[in-house]
Backbone bond lengths (Angstrom), bond angles and torsions (degrees), N, CA, C in turn:
res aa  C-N    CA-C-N  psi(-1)  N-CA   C-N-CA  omega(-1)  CA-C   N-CA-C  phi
1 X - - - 1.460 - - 1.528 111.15 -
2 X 1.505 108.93 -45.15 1.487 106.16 -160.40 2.462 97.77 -70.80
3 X 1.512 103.84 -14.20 1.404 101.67 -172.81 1.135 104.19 -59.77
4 X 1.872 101.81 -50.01 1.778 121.86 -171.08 1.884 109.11 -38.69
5 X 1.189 104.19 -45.84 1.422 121.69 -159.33 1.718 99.03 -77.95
6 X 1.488 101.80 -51.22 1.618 89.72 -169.95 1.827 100.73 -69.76
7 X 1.300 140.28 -51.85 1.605 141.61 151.82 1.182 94.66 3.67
8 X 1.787 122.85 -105.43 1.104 139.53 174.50 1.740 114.74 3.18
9 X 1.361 97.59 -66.50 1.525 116.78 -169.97 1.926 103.10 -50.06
10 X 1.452 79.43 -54.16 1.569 85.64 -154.95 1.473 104.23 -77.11
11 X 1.494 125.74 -15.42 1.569 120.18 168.55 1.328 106.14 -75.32
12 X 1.126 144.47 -40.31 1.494 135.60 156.85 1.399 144.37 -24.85
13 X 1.834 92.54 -48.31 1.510 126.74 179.62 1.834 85.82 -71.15
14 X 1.063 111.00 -28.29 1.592 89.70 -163.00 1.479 120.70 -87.97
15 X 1.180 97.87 -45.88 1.276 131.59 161.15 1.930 111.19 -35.36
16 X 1.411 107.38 -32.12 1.423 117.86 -143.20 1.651 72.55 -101.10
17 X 0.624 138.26 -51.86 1.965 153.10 173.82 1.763 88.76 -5.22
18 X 1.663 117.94 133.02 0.946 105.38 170.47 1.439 109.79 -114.18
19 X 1.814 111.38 145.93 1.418 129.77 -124.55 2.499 92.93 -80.65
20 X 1.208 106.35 0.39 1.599 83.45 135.30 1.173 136.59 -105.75
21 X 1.305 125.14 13.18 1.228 108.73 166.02 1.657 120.60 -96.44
22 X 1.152 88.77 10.28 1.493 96.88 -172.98 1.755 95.66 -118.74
23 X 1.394 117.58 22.02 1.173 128.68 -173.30 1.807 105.00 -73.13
24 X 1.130 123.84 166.01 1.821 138.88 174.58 1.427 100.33 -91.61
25 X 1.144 115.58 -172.45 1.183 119.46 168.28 1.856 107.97 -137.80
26 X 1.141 115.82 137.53 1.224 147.87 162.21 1.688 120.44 -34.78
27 X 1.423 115.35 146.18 1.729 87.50 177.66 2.129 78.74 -169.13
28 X 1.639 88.67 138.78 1.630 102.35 -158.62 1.306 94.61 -128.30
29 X 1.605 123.77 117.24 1.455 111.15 -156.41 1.957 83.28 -122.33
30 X 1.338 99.76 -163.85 1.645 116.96 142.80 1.747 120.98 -153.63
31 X 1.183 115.45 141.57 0.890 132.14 171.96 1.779 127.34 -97.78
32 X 1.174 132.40 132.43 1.618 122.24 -10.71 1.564 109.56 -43.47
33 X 1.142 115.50 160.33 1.793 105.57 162.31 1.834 110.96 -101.04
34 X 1.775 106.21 3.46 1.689 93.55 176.77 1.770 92.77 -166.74
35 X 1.065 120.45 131.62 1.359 126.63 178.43 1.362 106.08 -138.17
36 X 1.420 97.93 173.67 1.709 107.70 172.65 1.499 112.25 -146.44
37 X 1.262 105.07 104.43 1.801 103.56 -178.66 1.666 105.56 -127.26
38 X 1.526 121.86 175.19 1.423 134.79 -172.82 1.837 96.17 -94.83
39 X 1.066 101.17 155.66 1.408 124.95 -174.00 1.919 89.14 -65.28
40 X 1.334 102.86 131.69 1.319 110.15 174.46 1.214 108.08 126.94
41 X 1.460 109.31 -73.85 1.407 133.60 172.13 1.808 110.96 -37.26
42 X 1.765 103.85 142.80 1.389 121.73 -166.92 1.139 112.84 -85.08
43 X 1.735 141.32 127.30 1.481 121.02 168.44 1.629 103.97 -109.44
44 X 1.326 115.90 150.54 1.102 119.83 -172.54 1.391 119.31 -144.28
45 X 1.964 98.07 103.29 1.363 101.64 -126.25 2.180 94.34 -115.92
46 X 1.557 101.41 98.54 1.586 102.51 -176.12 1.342 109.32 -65.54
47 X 1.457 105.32 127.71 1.589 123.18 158.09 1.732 110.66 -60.34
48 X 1.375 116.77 136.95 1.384 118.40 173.30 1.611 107.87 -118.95
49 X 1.127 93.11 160.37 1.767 98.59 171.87 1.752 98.08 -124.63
50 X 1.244 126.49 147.10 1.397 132.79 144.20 1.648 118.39 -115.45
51 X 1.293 139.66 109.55 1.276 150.58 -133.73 1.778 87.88 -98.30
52 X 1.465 113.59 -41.74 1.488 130.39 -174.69 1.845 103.25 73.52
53 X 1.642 123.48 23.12 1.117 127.22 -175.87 1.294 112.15 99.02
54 X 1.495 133.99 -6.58 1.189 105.79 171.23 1.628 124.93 -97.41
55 X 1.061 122.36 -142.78 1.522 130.51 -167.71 1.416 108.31 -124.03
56 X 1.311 122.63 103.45 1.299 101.16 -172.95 1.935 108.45 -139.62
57 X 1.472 121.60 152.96 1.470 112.06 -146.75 1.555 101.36 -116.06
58 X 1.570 122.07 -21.97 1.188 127.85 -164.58 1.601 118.56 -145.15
59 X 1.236 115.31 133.33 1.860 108.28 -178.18 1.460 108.10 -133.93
60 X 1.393 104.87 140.19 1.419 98.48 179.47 1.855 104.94 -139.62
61 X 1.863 91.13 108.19 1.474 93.23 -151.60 2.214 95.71 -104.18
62 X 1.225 112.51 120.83 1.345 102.30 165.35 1.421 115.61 -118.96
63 X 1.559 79.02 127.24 1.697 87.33 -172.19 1.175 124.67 -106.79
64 X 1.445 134.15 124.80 1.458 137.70 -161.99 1.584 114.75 -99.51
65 X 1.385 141.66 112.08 1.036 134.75 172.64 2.123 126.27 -133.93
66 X 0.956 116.10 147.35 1.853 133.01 -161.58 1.525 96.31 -46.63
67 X 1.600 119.31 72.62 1.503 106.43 174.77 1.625 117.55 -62.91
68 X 0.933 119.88 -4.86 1.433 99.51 151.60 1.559 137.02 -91.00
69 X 1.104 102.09 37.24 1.841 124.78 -179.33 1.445 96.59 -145.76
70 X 1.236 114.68 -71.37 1.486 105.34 -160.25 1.576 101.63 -88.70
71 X 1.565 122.18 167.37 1.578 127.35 128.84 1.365 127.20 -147.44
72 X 1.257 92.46 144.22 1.813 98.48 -167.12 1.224 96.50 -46.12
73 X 1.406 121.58 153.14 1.791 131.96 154.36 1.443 109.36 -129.72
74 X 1.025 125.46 -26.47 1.816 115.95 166.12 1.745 106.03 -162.29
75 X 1.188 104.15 168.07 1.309 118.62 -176.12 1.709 116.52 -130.24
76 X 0.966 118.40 106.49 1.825 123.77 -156.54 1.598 92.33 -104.00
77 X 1.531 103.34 111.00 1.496 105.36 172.93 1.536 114.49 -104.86
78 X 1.644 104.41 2.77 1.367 96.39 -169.02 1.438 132.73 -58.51
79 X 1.451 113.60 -2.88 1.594 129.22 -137.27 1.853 75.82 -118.37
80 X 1.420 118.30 -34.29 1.590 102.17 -167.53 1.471 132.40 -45.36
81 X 1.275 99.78 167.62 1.578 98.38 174.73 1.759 99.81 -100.39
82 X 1.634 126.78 -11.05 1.250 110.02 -176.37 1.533 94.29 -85.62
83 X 1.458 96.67 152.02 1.598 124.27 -179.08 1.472 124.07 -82.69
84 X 2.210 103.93 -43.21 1.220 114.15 167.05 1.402 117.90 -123.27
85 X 1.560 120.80 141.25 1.237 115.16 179.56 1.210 117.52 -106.58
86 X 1.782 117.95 127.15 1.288 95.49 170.31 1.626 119.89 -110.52
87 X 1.350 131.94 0.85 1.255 125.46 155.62 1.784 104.26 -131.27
88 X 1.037 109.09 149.33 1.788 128.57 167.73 1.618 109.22 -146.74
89 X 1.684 98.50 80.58 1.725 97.31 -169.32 1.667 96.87 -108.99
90 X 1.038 101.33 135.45 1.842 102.53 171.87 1.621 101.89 -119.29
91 X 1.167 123.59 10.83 1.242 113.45 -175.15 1.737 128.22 -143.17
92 X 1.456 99.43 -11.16 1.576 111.84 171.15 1.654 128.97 -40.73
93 X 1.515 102.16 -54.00 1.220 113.07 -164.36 1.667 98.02 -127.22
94 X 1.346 125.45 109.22 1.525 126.62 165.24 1.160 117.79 -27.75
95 X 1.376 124.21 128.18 1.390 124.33 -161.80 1.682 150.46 29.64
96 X 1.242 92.28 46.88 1.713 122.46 -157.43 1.874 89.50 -140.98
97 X 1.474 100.81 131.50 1.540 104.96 170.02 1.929 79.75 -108.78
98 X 1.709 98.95 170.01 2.135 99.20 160.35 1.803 77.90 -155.00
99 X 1.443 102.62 130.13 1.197 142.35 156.12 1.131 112.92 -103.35
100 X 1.475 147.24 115.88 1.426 164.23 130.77 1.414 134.76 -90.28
101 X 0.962 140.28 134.60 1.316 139.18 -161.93 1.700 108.86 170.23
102 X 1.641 80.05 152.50 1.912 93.37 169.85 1.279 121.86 -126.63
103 X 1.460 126.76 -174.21 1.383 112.31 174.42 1.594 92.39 -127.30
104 X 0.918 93.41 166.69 2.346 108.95 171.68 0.905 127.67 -103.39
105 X 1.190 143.18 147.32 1.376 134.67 -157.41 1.507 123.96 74.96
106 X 1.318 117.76 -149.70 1.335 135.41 168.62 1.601 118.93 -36.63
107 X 1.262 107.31 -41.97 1.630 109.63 -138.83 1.201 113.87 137.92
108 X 1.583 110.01 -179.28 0.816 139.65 140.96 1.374 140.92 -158.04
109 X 1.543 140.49 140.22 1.190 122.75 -158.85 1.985 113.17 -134.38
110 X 1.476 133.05 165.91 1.313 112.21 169.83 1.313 84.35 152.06
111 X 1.904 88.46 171.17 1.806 102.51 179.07 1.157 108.64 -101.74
112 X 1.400 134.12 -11.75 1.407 127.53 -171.24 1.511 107.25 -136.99
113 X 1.421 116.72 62.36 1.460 103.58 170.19 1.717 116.10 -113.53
114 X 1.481 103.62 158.66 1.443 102.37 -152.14 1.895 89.94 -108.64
115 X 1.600 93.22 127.02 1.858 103.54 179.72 1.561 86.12 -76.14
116 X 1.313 124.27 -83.64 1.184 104.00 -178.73 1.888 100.63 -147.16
117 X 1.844 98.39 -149.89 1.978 93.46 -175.02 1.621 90.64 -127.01
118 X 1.211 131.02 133.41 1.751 132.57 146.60 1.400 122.87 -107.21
119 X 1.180 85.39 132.13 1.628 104.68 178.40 1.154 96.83 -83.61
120 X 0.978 114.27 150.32 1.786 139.90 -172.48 1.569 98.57 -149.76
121 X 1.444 115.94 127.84 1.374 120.01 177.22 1.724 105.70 -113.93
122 X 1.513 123.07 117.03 1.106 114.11 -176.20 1.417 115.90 -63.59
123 X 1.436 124.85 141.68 1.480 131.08 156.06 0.973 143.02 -83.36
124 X 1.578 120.87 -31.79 1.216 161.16 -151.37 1.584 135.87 -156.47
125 X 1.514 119.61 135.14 1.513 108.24 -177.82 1.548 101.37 -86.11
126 X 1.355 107.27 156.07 1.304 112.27 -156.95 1.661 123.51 165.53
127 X 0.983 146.64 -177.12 1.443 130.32 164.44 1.980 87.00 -135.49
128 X 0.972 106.90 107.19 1.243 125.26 142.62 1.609 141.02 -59.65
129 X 1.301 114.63 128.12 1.493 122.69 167.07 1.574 137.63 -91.37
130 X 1.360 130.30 128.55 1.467 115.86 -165.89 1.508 97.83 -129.67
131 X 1.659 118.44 112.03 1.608 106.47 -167.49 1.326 94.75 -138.56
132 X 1.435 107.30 171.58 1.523 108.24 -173.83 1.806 102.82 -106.58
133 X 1.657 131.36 136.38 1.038 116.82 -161.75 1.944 118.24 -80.67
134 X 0.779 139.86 -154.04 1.223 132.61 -163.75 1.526 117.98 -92.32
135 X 1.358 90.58 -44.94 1.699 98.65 162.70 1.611 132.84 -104.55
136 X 1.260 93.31 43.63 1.539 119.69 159.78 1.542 107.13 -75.29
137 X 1.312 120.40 142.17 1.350 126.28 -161.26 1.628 110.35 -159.23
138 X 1.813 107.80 154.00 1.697 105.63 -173.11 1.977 74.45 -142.32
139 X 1.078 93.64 142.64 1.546 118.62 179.30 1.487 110.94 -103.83
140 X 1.225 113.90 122.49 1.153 129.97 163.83 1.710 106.01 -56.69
141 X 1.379 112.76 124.03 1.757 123.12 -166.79 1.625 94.81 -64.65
142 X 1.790 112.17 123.26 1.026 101.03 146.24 1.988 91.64 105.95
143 X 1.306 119.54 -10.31 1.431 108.73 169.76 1.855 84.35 -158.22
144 X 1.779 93.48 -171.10 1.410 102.45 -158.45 1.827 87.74 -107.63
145 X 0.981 143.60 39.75 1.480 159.41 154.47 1.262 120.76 -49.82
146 X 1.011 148.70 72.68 1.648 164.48 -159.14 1.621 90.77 -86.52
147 X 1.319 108.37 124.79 1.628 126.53 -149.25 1.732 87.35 -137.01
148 X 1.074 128.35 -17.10 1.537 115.32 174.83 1.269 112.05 -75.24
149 X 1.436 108.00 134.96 1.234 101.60 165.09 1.992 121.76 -154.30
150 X 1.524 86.57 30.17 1.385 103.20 -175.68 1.453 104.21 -177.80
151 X 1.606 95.16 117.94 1.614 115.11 -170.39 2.088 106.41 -125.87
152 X 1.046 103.30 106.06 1.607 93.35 162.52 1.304 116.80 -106.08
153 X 1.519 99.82 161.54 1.325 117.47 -153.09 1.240 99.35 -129.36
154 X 1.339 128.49 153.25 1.657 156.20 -178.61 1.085 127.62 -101.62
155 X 1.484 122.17 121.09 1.298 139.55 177.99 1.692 121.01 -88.14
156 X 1.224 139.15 130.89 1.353 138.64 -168.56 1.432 124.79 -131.89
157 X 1.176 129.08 90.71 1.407 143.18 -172.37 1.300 93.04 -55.06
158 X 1.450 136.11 136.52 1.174 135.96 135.49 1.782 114.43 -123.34
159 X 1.122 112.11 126.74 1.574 127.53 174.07 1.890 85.61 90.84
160 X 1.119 98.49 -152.89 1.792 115.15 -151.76 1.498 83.87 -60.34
161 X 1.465 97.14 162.04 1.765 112.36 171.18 1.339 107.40 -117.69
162 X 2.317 102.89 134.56 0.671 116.31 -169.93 1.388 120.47 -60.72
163 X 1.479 118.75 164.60 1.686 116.83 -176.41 1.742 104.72 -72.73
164 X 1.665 118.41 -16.73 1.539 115.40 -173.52 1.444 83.89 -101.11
165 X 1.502 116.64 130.53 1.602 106.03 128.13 0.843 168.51 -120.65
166 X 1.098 127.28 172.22 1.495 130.60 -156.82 1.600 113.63 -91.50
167 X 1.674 104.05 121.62 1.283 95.91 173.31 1.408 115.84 -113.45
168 X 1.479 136.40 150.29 1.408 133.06 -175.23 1.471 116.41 -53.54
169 X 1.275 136.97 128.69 1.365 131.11 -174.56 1.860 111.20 -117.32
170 X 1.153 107.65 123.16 1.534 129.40 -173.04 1.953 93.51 -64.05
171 X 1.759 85.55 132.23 1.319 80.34 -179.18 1.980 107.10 -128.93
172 X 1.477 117.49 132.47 1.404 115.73 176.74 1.610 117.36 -56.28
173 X 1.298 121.70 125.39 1.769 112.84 164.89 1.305 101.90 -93.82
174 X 1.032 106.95 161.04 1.565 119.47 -178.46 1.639 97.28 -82.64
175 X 1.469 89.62 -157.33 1.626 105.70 174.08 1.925 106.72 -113.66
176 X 1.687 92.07 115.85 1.930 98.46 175.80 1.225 104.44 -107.07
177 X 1.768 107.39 152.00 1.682 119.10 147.39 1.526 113.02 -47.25
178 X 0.962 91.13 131.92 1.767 84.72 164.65 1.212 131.91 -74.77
179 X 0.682 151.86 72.94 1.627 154.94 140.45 1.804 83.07 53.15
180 X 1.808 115.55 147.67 1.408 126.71 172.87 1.612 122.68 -76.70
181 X 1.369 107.33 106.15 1.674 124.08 -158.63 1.751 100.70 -137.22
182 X 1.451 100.22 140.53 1.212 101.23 155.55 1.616 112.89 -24.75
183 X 1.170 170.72 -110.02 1.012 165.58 121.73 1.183 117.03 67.47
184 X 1.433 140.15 138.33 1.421 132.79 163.57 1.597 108.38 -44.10
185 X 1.602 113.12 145.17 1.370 105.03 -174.34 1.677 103.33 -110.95
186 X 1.389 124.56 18.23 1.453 120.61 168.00 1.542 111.86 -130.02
187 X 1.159 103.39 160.09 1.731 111.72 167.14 1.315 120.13 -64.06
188 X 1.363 123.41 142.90 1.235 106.45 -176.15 1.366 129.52 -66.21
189 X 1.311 127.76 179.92 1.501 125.07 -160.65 1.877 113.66 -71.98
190 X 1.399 91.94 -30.52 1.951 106.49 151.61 1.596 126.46 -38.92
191 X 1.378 94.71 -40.17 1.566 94.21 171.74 1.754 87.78 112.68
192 X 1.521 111.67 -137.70 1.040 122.15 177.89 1.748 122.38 -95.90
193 X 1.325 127.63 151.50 1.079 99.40 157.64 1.465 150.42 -12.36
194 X 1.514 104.14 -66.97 1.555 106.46 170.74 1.410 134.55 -47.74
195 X 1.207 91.71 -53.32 1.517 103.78 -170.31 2.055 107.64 -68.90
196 X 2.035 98.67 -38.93 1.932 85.16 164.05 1.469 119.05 -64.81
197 X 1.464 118.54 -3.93 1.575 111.60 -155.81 1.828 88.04 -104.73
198 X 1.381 106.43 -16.96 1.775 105.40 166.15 1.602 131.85 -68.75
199 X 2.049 88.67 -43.97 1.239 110.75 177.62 1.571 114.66 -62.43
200 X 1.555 120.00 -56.45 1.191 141.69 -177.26 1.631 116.89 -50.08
201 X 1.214 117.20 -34.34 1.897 135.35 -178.76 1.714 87.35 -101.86
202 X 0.994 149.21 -2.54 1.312 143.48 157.14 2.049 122.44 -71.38
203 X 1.276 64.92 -56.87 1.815 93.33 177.58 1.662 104.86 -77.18
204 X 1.180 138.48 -14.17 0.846 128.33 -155.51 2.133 87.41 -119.21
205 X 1.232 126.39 -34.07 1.110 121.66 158.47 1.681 112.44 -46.11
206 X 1.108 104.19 -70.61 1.732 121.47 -173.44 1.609 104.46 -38.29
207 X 1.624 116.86 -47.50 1.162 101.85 -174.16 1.508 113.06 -80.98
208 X 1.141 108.83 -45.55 2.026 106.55 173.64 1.660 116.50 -56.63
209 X 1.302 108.37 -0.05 1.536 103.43 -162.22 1.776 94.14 -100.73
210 X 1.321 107.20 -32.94 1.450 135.37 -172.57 1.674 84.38 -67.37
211 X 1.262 108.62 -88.32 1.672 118.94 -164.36 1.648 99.53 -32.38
212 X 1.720 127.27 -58.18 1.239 124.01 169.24 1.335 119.10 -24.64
213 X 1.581 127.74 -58.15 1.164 136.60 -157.64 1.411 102.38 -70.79
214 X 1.246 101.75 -41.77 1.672 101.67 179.32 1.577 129.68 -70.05
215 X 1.218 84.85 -38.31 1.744 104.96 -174.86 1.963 83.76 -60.15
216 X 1.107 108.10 -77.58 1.494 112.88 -163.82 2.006 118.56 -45.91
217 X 1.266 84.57 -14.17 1.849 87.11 150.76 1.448 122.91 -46.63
């Protein structure tokens, strides 16, 4: 009896878990992630999303790359999965792309969807870098929950290739405000995922461990 009871307890407690902390995590790549072309020549370099299964409504991707090698020349959103855009800046901030956008409806979710494609026209020989900046962010659909938490970034040979190479290195984002959107613009009062999904399996020991002690009276 006393097993039945502690079971019970603890499928509840879990159950009771609210559904970001029990959130996936996000992952914002580019493709190619490493090439080698001659100065002149165009790279055209697709943004990816991996959702890892969840549902998510809004992304806000800034991408940093070696303006003295590369420069943007267009940005092809036709292929996206976002519906509305609210920034497509190639020129604000020196060597900074900002992609923003949402989707309508439901969501949307998957491992291979494309935010969008940039052309980058090389200038220079050089090995170039293409990374996403720290407070780049993918929203959990439906709250202000920043679900990224692993972005790799792309390396670009232009003219001869060096004798070391270079491989693309995955980089952690922290946790950002979101930028002011239809959308709540803070995290919830939990903090981040992690830290409720620490708190929540904490509290949830303490109380079954408690009920044990008693029951076993």
């Amino acid at each position: 009896m006393k097993f039945w009871v502690l079971a019970l307890i603890s499928t509840i407690l879990f159950f009771a878990l609210p559904k970001d902390v029990l959130a996936q995590q996000a992952i914002l790549s580019l493709s190619p992630s490493t090439i080698t072309v001659q100065k002149g020549q165009t790279i055209s370099a697709t943004v990816i999303l991996n959702t890892e299964n969840d549902t998510i409504d809004r992304v806000l991707a800034k991408i940093t790359y070696t303006s003295g090698i590369l420069a943007p020349q267009s940005i092809a959103t036709s292929n996206s999965f976002i519906t509305i855009w609210y920034t497509v800046d190639t020129s604000s901030t020196a060597s900074e792309l900002i992609l923003e956008g949402g989707v309508s409806g439901n969501g949307v979710s998957g491992s291979n969807l494309t935010l969008a494609t940039i052309n980058f026209v090389t200038r220079a020989d050089g090995v170039a870098t293409v990374a996403f900046a720290s407070d780049s962010a993918v929203y959990l659909s439906g709250t202000s929950t920043n679900i990224l938490v692993q972005s790799q970034s792309a390396t670009y040979i232009v003219g001869s290739t060096p004798t070391a190479s270079v491989t693309p290195s995955p980089t952690i984002s922290g946790t950002t405000t979101p930028t002011p959107m239809p959308l709540p613009a803070t995290l919830p009062v939990g903090g981040t995922e992690q830290y409720s999904l620490m708190i929540a399996i904490g509290f949830s020991f303490v109380v079954v461990y408690g009920l044990f002690l008693v029951l076993k009276k």
